[in-house]
Structure formats: structure tokens, C-alpha cells
C-alpha positions in Angstrom: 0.0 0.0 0.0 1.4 3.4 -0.7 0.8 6.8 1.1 0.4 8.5 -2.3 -0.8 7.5 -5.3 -0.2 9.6 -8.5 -2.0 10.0 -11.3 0.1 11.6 -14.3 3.2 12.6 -14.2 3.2 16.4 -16.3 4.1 19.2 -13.7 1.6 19.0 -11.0 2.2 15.3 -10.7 6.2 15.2 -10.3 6.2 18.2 -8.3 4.0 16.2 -5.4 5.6 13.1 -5.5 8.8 15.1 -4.6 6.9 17.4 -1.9 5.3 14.2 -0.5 8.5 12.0 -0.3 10.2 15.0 1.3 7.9 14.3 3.9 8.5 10.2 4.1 5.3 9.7 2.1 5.5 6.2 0.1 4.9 7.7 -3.7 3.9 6.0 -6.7 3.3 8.0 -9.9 1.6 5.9 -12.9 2.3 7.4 -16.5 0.2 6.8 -19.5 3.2 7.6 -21.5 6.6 5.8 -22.1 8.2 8.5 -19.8 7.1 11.1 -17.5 7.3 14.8 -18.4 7.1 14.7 -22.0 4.9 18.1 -22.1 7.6 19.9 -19.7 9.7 19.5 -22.4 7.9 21.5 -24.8 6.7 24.4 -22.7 8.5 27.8 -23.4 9.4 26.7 -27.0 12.0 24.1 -24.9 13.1 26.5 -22.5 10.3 26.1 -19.9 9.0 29.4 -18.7 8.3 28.2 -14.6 6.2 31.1 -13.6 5.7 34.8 -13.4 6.3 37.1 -10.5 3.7 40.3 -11.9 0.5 40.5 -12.1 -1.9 37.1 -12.1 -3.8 36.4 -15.5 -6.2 33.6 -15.0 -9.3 34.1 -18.1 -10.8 31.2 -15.8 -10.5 30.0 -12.4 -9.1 33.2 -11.4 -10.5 32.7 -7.8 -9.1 29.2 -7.0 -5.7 30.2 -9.0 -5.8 33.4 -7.1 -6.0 31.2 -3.5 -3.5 28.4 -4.8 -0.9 31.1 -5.2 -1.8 32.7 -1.7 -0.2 29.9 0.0 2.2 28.7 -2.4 3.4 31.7 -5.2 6.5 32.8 -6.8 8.8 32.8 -4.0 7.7 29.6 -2.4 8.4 28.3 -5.5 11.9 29.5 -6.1 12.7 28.1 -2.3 10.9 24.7 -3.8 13.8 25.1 -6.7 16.4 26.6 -5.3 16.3 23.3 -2.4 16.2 21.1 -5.3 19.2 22.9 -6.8 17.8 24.2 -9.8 19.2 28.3 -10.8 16.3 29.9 -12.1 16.5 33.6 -14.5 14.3 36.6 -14.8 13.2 38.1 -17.8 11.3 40.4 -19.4 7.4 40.6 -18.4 8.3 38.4 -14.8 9.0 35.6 -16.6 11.1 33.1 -14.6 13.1 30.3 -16.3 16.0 28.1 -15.5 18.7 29.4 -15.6 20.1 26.8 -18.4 17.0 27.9 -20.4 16.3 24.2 -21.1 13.7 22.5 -19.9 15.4 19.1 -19.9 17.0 20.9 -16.8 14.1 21.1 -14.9 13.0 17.3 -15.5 16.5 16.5 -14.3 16.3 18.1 -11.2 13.0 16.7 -10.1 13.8 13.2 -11.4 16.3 13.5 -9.6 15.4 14.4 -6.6 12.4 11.8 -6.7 14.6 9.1 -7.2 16.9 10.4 -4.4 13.8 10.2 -2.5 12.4 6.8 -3.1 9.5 7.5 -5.9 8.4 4.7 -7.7 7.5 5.6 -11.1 5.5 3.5 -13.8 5.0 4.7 -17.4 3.3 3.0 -19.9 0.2 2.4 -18.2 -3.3 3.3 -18.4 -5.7 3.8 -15.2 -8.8 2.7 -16.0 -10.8 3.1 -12.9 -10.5 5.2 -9.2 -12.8 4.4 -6.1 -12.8 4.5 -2.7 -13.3 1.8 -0.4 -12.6 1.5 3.2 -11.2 4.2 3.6 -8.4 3.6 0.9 -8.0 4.6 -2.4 -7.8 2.3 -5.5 -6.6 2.4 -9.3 -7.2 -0.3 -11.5 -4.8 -1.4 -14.5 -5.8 -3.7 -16.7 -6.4 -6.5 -14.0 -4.1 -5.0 -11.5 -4.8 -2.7 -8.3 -3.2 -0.3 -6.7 -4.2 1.3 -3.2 -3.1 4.4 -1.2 -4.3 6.2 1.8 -4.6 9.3 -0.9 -4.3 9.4 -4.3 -3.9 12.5 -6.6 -5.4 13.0 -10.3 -3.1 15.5 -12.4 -3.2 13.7 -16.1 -3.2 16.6 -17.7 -6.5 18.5 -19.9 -6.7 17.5 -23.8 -4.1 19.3 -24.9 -1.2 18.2 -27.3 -2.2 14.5 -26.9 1.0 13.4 -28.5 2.7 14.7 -25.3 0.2 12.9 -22.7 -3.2 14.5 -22.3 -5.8 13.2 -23.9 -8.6 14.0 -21.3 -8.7 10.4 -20.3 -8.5 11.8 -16.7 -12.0 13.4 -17.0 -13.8 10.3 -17.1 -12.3 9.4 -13.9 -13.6 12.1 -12.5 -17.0 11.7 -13.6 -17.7 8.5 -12.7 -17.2 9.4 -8.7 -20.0 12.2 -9.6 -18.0 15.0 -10.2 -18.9 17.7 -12.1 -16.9 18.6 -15.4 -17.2 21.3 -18.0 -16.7 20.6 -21.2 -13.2 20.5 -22.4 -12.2 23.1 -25.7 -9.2 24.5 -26.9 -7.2 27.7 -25.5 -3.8 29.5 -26.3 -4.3 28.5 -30.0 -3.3 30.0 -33.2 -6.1 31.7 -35.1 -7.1 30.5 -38.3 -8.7 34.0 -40.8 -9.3 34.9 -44.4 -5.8 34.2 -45.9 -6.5 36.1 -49.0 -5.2 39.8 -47.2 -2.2 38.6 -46.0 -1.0 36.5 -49.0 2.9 36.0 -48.9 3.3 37.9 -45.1 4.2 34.2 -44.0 6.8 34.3 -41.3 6.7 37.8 -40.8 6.8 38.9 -37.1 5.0 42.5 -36.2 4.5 43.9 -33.1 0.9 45.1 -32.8 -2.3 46.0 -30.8 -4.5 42.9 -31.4 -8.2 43.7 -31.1 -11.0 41.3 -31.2 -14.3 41.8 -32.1 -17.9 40.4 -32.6 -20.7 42.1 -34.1 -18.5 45.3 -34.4 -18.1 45.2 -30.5 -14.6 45.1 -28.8 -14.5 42.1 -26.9 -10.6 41.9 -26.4 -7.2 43.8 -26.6 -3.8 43.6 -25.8 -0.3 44.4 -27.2 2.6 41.7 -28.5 4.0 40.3 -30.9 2.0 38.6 -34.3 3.2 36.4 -36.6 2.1 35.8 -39.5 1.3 31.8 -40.9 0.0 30.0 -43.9 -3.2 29.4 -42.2 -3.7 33.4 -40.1 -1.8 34.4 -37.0 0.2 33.0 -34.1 2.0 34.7 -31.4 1.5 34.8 -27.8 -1.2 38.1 -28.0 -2.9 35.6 -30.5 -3.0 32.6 -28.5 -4.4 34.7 -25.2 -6.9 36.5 -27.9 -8.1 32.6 -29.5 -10.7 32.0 -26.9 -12.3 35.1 -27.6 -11.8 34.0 -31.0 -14.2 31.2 -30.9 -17.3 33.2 -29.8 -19.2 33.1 -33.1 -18.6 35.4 -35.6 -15.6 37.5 -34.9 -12.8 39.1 -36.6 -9.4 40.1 -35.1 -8.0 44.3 -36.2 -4.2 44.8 -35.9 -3.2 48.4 -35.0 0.4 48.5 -36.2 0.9 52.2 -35.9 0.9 52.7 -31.8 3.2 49.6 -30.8 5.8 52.5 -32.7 4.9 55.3 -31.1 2.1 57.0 -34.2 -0.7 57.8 -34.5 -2.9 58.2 -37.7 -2.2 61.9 -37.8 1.5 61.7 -37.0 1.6 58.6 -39.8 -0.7 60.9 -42.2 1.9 63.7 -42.3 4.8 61.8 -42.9 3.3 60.4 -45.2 2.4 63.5 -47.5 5.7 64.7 -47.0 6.8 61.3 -48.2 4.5 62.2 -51.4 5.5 66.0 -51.6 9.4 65.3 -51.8 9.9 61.6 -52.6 8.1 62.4 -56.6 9.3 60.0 -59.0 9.9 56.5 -57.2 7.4 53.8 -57.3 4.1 53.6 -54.2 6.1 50.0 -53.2 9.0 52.1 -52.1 6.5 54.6 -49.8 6.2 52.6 -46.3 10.3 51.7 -47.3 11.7 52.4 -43.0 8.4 52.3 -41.9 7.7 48.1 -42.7 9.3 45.3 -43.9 9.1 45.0 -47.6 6.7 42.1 -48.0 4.5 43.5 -45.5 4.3 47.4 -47.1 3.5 45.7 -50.4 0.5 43.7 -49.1 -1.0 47.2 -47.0 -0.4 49.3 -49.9 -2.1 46.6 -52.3 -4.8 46.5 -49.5 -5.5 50.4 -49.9 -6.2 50.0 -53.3 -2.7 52.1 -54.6 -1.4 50.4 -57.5 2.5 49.4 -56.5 4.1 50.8 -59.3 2.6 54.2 -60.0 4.3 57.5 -59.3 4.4 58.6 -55.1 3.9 62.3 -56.6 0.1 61.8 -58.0 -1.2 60.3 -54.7 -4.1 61.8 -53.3 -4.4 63.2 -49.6 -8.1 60.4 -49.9 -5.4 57.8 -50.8 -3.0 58.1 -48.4 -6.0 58.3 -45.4 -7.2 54.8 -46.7 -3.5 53.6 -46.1 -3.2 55.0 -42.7 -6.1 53.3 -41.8 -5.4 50.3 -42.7 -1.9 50.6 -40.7 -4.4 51.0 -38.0 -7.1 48.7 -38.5 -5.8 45.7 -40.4 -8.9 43.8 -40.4 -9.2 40.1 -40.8 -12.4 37.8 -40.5 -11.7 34.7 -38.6 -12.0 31.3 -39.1 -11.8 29.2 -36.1 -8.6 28.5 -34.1 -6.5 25.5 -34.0 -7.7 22.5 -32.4 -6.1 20.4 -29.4 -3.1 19.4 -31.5 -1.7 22.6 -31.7 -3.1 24.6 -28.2 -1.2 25.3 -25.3 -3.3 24.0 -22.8 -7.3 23.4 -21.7 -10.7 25.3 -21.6 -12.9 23.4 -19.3 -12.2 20.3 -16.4 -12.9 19.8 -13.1 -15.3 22.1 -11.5 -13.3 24.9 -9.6 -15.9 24.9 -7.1 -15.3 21.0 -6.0 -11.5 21.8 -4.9 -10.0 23.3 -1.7 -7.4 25.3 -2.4 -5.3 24.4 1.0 -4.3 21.2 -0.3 -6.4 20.4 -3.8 -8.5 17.5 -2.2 -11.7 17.0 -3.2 -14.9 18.6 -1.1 -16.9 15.0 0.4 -14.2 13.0 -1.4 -11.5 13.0 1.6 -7.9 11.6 0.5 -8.9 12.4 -3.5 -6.7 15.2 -4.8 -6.8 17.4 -8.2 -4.3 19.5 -9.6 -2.8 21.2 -12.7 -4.4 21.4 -16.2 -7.3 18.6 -15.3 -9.1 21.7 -13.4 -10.9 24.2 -15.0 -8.2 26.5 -14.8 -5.9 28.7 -17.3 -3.7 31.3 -17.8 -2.5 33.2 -20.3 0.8 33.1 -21.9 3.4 33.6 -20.1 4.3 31.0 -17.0 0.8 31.2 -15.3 -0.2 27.8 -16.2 3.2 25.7 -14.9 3.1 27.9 -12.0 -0.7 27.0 -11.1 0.4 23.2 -12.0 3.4 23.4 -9.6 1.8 25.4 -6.6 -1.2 22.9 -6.9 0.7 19.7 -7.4 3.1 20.7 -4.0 0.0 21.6 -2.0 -1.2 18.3 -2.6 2.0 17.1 -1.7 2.1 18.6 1.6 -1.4 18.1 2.3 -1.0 20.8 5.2 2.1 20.0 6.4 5.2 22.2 6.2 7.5 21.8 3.6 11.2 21.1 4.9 13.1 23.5 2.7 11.1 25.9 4.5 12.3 24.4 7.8 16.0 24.6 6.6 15.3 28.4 6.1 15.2 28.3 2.0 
């Protein structure tokens, strides 16, 4: 029988099997996978953003995020690191990493120190079934079972399947009566009418990013855009895609404030562009201002034909391009599906979790944590830090952690 029985082994899952053993807890973590932490791997692009110390950006479960972070945020965290020997680095935005900026680093250190500790690990199986009875806690696989005094759920959402989650955990979670939303895609690219931006693929802008839906602003922030075959990535995108699947919506690019102009400003240079620059062809007129590719398709947009004369431009003409600098309007599609997200819309009910130590209200010894919750955060660390503050909680299960006790 084992004090702690773990299901998945992503984040939330490795993070309290080491917070448990710490504690002299008997851990077992069972992996659907062929190895644990194969979506750590990938987060950050590889380099494994861990967390961010400014503001909190939770677009759902913000209150039980908000709590979970009370008790265990940023700088609990780094202790939780820095005990495990892992050198973490600030950037821009309060974005922590390590300090290797791999994120094979950070599944070294916490294998490590799991093994140090005396986790079992399996991989390659699937649990199939979790009850309670007599006061234990069962998993079946296959015809095997496995009991613990408590056992923790933290398989993951639906997102990037390849890499683990494939929502299997969900039906677990039903079948004792919980409730579940429905899962759905979030952090996504955004698929739009490719016809207006024809050719722009690859190109990286920085830009205000507006969303809206029947002519109603609905969403804006500031970042960088890139542009695909298919519409727009970038990490402004992929916190704007769930606003992207309300119905009918499209997404306006203001590229004129992320540089410091404003229609006006942009309007008078460019007549002065037109008063002294007679003689040379429209595709050189945004030349300084944008990237080649990119001033040909705005200036196509505007209806000015490429190669007529800058002189015979019209005061009319040159409004339309302005305006389009600052309202690059494109009708969207849909967004990517789970393949290509970042994480999960939807799980466990927030309402069914305490945030002291992520059991279960009326299911005593039954634990939740990381991306199985209906939880998410933008871009940016907020997820892995909401994964690792929840899996450690559950860990501890209200006991004190001892790299707090050795003054870390």
C-alpha cells in the first residue's frame, strides 16, 4: 500500500511526489506515457517558462488560482527550486526560467530528486478506474490494483495529446459524480481569411491585437504577431483565441501605436513622403516604416497600384493607407484545435476543490491539480506555475514543507 498514489506525471504530478517523499510519504506515480514529463519538455518553445512574479492572469479559475498562489506563489516556489538545486532567471514581463533555459534541466532536477527520494515511477500504463473503499483509495490497471491512503489526479487536460493529455483523466472524475465542463481548446493559433495577407508568412510584427464580434470590442492587448499560412500565431494571439471562438468574430491589428504614431502623425509623414519623394514607385513609400513584404500587401490593401508615381497620390489615398496601418482587419476562421493549443478550456469544476491542499470537497484523500481543473492562464508561466503550486499543496497536504524548515 502506498501513502500517495499519482496519477500523471506532467508538472503538478512530479512536483508532489517530490513534496510528499520529502515528507517520508510512500509515492507512486503511474504514466500513461513511455516516460514522464514529456509536455515539460515543450513548454516555453523548450526552454520552460516556470512562472511569473507580476500581475496574475487567469481568463478562468481566477479565484481558486488566485487562492492556490496565496499559500504557495513565486517565491515559495523558487525556495521549492532553489532546495532542489535548480538556478532559475528573470526576464522580461516576470518571466522566470532556468537558468540553463532548457527545460530538460528542470526534468533532471525533479527526477532526480524523486529518485533520491524513493518514488516509484511507472509509465506506460493506463488507469482505468479510481474508487474508494474503506477508507483507501484504489486504481485499477488492466487486472491490477493499486491502493493508497490518498491518491492525486493531475493527467493533464486535452491538450497536445501526442505529449500525454488526452482527457482520459476526465472520465475518472465523472464516474465518482463530479462535475466537469466541457473541455475546448485555449492559447491557440487563429485561423482567418488568408486572401489579405498572401505572402506575409513568417513575418513577425509587433501590434495591438483587437477582437471583435458584431462590431463590439471584446478583447485587446499588445505583442508580438506572426504571420502563418493558415492566419496568426504569437503569444497576443493565442491569449486572444478563446475570444476568437465566440461566433462570428474578426481580429484588427493596430500597427501604428506599438511604434509610437498615430494616424495623424503617420498621415503627415506620409504626404511629406509624397510632396518630396516624386518619382519612385508607391512599393517604395512605407520603405523604414515596414518590412518590404508586408508594405506591399498594406499598400495593395489600400487599393494604390505598386508601381505608380508617389507624386500623383491623393491626400483620400494616403488616409485609406493609414487606416489600414491602424485597422488591419481580418475575418476569422476558427482556431487550431487540441493538437496545436497550449493548454485546456474546461475540467474539473473549480468549485469541487480546496485550495489548501487540492482534495476533493466530500471526497476525503482524493486530490486534483494542474491542467485537469478548469483553470488557465495566459501566456506567459501562469499555467506551470498553477500546475506546480497545486501539485506541491497536494503534496504537503498541510504539512510544512522542509526546505522551508531549513530556512530556504
Amino acid at each position: 500500500m502506498w501513502d500517495l498514489l499519482i496519477v500523471g506525471g506532467g508538472a503538478a504530478g512530479l512536483s508532489a511526489a517530490v513534496a510528499a517523499a520529502s515528507l517520508g510519504d510512500r509515492v507512486l506515480v503511474l504514466e500513461r506515457m513511455d516516460r514522464v514529463g514529456k509536455k515539460l519538455l515543450a513548454t516555453g518553445n523548450g526552454r520552460c517558462n516556470l512562472m511569473n512574479k507580476l500581475d496574475r492572469r487567469y481568463p478562468a479559475g481566477e479565484t481558486l488560482a488566485g487562492a492556490v498562489l496565496d499559500q504557495f506563489g513565486p517565491r515559495d516556489q523558487e525556495a521549492f527550486w532553489q532546495w532542489m538545486g535548480l538556478r532559475l532567471r528573470q526576464e522580461d514581463q516576470g518571466r522566470v526560467y532556468p537558468a540553463s533555459l532548457q527545460a530538460s534541466t528542470v526534468l533532471d532536477v525533479l527526477r532526480f530528486q524523486m529518485e533520491r527520494l524513493g518514488v516509484q515511477v511507472r509509465c506506460s500504463c493506463k488507469v482505468e478506474k479510481i474508487w474508494e473503499e474503506q477508507g483507501l483509495w484504489h486504481a485499477s490497471i488492466g487486472d491490477e490494483v493499486l491502493s493508497g491512503k490518498r491518491l492525486l489526479v493531475c493527467g493533464g487536460g486535452q491538450a497536445q495529446p501526442k505529449l500525454g493529455s488526452n482527457g482520459s483523466c476526465y472520465g475518472l472524475l465523472q464516474d465518482l459524480g463530479l462535475k466537469v465542463s466541457g473541455p475546448s481548446p485555449a492559447l491557440s493559433q487563429v485561423e482567418t481569411d488568408t486572401r489579405p495577407i498572401r505572402g506575409l508568412d513568417g513575418i513577425r510584427v509587433k501590434s495591438r491585437v483587437r477582437v471583435f464580434r458584431e462590431q463590439k470590442e471584446i478583447y485587446s492587448d499588445t505583442g508580438e504577431v506572426l504571420f502563418t499560412s493558415y492566419g496568426l500565431s504569437g503569444v497576443c494571439i493565442m491569449n486572444a483565441s478563446e475570444f476568437c471562438a465566440l461566433g462570428k468574430t474578426e481580429i484588427s491589428l493596430d500597427l501604428l501605436s506599438p511604434m509610437g504614431l498615430d494616424a495623424a502623425r503617420m498621415a503627415g509623414e506620409l504626404r511629406r513622403r509624397r510632396d518630396s519623394w516624386g518619382g519612385q514607385m508607391c512599393e517604395q513609400l512605407l520603405c523604414g516604416i515596414c518590412v518590404p513584404r508586408l508594405s506591399m500587401c498594406l499598400i495593395k490593401k489600400s487599393g494604390i497600384p505598386v508601381k505608380a508615381d508617389i507624386g500623383i497620390l491623393t491626400d483620400r489615398s494616403l488616409e485609406k493607407l493609414v487606416r489600414e496601418m491602424e485597422d488591419f482587419r481580418l475575418c476569422v476562421h476558427g482556431i487550431r484545435g487540441f493538437d496545436m493549443c497550449q493548454v485546456t478550456k474546461g475540467g474539473l469544476a473549480v468549485s469541487q476543490v480546496q485550495p489548501g491542499n487540492m482534495e476533493i470537497r466530500g471526497k476525503a484523500g482524493l486530490h486534483a491539480a494542474g491542467e485537469v481543473l478548469d483553470v488557465h492562464g495566459s501566456c506567459g508561466g501562469y499555467n506551470l506555475m498553477f500546475a506546480f503550486a497545486g501539485g506541491i499543496l497536494a503534496g504537503l497536504n498541510g504539512r510544512s514543507p522542509v526546505w522551508k524548515e531549513r530556512g530556504l
